[in-house]
C-alpha positions as CSV (number, residue, x, y, z in Angstrom):
1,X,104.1,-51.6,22.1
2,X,107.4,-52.2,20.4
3,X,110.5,-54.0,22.3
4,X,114.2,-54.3,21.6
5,X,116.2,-57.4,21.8
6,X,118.8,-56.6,24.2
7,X,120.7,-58.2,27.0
8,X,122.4,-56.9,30.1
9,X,125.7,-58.8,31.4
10,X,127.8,-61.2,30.4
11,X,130.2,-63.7,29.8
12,X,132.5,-63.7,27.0
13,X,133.2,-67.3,26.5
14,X,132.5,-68.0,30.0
15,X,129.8,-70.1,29.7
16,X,132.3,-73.2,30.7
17,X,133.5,-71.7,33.7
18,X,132.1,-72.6,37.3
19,X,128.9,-70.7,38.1
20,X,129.1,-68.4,41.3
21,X,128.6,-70.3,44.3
22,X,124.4,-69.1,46.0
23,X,125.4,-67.2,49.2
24,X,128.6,-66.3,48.6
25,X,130.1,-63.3,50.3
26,X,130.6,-60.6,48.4
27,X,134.2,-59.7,47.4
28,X,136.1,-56.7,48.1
29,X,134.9,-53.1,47.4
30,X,136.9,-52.2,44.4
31,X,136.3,-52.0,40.4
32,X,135.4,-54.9,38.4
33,X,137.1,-54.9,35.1
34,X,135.2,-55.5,31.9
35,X,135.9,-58.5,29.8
36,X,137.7,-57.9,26.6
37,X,135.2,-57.5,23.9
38,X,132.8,-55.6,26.5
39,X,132.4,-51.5,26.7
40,X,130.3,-49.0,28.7
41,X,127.4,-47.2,27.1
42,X,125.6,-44.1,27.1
43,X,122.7,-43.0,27.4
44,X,122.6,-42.0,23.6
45,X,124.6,-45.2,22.6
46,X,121.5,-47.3,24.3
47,X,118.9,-45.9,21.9
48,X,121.2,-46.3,19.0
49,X,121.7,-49.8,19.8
50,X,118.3,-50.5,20.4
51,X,117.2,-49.2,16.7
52,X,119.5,-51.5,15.0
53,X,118.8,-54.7,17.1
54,X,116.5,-56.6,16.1
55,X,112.4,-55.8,17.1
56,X,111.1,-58.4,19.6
57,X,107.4,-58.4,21.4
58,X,107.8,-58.7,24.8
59,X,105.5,-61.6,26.1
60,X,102.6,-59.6,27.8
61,X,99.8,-61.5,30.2
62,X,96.6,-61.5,28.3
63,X,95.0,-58.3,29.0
64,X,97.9,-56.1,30.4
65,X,99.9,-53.2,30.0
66,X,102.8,-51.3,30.7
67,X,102.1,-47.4,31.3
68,X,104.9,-44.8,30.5
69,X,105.7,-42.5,33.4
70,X,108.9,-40.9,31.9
71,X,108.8,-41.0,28.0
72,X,112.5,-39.4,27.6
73,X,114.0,-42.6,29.4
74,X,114.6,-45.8,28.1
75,X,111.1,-48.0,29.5
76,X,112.9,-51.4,29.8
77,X,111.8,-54.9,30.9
78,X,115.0,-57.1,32.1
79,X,115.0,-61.3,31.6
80,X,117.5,-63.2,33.0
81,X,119.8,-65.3,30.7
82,X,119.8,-67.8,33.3
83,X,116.4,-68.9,33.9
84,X,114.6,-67.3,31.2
85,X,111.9,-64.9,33.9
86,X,111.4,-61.8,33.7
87,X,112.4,-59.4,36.6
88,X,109.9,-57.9,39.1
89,X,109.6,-55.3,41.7
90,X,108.4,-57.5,44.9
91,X,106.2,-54.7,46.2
92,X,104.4,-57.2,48.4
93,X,107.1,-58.8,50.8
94,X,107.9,-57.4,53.8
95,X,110.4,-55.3,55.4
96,X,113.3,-55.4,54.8
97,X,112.6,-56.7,51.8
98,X,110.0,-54.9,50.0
99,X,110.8,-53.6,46.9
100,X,113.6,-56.9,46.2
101,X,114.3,-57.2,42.4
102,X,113.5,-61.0,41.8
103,X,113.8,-62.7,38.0
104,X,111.0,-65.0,38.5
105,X,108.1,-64.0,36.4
106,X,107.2,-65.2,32.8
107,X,105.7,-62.8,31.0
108,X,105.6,-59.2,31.5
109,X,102.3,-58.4,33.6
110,X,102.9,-54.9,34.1
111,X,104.3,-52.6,36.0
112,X,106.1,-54.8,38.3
113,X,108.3,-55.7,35.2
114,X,109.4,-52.1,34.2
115,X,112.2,-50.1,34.9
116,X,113.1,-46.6,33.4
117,X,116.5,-46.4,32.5
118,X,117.5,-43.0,33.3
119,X,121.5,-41.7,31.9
120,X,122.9,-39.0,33.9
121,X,125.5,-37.3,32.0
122,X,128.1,-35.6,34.9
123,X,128.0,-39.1,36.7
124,X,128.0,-41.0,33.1
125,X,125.9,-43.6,35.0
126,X,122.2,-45.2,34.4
127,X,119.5,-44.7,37.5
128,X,117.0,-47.7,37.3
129,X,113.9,-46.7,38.5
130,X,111.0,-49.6,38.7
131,X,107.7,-48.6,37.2
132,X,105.8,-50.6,40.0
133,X,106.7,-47.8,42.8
134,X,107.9,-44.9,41.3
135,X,111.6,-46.0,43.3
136,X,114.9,-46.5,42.6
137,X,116.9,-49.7,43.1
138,X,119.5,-49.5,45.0
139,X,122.3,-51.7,46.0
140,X,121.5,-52.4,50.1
141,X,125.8,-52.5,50.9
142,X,124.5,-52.9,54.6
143,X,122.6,-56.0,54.6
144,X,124.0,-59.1,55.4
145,X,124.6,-62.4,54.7
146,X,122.3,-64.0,51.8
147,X,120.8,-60.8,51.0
148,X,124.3,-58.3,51.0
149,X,123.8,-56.1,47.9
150,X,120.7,-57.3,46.8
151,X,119.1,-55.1,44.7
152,X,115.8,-53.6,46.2
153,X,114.0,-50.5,44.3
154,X,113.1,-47.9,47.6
155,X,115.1,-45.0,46.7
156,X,113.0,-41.7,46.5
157,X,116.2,-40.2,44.3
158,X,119.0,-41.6,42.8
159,X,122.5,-40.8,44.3
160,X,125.6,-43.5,44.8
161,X,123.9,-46.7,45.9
162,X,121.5,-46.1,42.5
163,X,124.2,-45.5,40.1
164,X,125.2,-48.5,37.3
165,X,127.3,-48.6,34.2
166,X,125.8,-50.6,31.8
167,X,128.0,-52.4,29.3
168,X,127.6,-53.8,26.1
169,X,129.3,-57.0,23.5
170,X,128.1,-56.4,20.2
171,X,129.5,-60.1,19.3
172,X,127.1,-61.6,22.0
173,X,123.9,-58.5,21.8
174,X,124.6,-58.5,25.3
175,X,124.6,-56.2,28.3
176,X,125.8,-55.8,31.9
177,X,125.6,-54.1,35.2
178,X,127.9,-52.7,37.5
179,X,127.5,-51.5,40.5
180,X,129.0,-47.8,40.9
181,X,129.0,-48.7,44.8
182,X,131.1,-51.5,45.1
183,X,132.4,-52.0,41.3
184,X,130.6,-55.3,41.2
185,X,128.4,-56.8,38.8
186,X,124.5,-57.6,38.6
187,X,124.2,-61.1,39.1
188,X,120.4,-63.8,39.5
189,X,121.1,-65.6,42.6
190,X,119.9,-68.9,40.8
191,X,120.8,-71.4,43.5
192,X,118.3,-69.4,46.1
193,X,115.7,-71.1,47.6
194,X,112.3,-69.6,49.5
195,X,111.1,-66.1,48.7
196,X,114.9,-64.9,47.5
197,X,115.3,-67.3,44.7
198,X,116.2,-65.4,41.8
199,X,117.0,-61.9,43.4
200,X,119.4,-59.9,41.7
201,X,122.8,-59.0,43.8
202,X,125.9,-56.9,43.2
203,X,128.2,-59.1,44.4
204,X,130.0,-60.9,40.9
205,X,134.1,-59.5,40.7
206,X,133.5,-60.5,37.0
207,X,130.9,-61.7,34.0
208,X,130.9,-65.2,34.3
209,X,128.2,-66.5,32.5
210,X,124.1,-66.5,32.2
211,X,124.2,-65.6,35.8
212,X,125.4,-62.2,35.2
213,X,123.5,-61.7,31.8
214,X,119.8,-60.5,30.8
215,X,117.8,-59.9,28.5
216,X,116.3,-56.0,27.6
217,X,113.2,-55.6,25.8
218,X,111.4,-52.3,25.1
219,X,108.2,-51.6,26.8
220,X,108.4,-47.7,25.2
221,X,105.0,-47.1,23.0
C-alpha cells in the first residue's frame, strides 16, 4: 500500500492566533473566504498533487488492512494536525451519534480510517464517503449545541449536506475543508471531553491553525 503526504486545512501563519474556543456556536451561514496563499482543487488537481508529494506509509495496526471499494476515487486516511490521530467512523455509538467522525485513533486499523474522496464535476465539490459503512458524511446543520455541524458519515447519497471544497497551500503541503452547506470550515474539536472529544465540525468562519488542518495519506493499492 502506497500513501501520500498530504494535509487538509489550514492556517497560513496562524499558528499564533487564539485557538477556537470548544463549544462555540457556530457562526452565520455564509462563505468562508480562503486565506491568501490557499486555492480549491479538483478532482484531477488532487491526484496530481499527490504524485509529486512526497511517498509516506501510513502507520497500519499489525495485521490490518484497508480494502478498496471504489478504485477511481481517491482512498484517503485523514490525521489531524492538531493532535496527531487519525480520523475514524464511530460506527459503534449510538443514535444520534453513530457514524460521528472522531480524530482519535493512532494508526490506521482499517476501514474505520478510510474515506473515498469522490469529485463531482457539475457541483466542482468532493463527496467523502467512509469506507467503514459504505455512507457519506454529512454536515448535521440541525443538531444543537456541542454537536451543531458535526460531521457524521450516514448519508446513503451525496447531495448538499455532503458536498466540500477542498483547498490546498503548496507553501505549507496543506489542505482544507469547507463545508458547501454553511461555507464553514472542517475543524477537531480539541477541547472536547467524553465520547465527542476530537469530532470534526463545520463550524470555523476561517483557517486558524492545527485545528482546522490534517493530514492525507493514501490508502489506494
Amino acid at each position: 500500500m502506497t500513501s501520500v503526504f498530504l494535509s487538509l486545512s489550514a492556517v497560513v501563519a496562524v499558528s499564533a492566533l487564539a485557538s477556537p474556543t470548544a463549544g462555540a456556536a457556530p457562526a452565520a451561514d455564509g462563505p468562508a473566504v480562503a486565506p491568501s496563499g490557499w486555492e480549491a482543487v479538483d478532482g484531477a488537481e488532487l491526484a496530481r498533487v499527490a504524485e509529486k508529494s512526497d511517498t509516506r506509509q501510513a502507520p497500519l495496526a499489525a495485521g490490518e488492512g484497508v480494502s478498496a471499494t471504489a478504485a477511481e476515487t481517491e482512498l484517503l486516511a485523514l490525521q489531524s494536525a492538531r493532535n496527531g490521530q487519525f480520523v475514524a467512523t464511530e460506527m459503534n455509538y449510538a443514535a444520534p451519534n453513530t457514524g460521528v467522525l472522531r480524530a482519535r485513533s493512532a494508526d490506521v486499523g482499517g476501514a474505520w480510517e478510510g474515506f473515498a474522496f469522490e469529485w463531482d464535476e457539475t457541483s466542482e465539490t468532493f463527496a467523502m464517503r467512509s469506507l467503514a459503512n459504505n455512507r457519506y458524511v454529512a454536515v448535521e446543520k440541525n443538531f444543537t449545541g456541542s454537536t451543531q455541524n458535526v460531521l457524521r458519515a450516514r448519508s446513503a447519497t451525496a447531495g448538499g449536506w455532503e458536498r466540500f471544497v477542498l483547498y490546498y497551500n503548496e507553501g505549507l503541503d496543506r489542505w482544507a475543508l469547507q463545508s458547501t452547506l454553511n461555507g464553514l470550515f472542517v475543524t477537531m474539536e480539541n477541547g472536547y471531553t467524553g465520547s465527542l472529544q476530537y469530532a470534526l465540525r463545520a463550524r470555523s468562519t476561517e483557517i486558524t491553525g492545527s485545528w482546522e488542518e490534517f493530514v492525507l495519506y493514501d490508502l489506494g493499492a
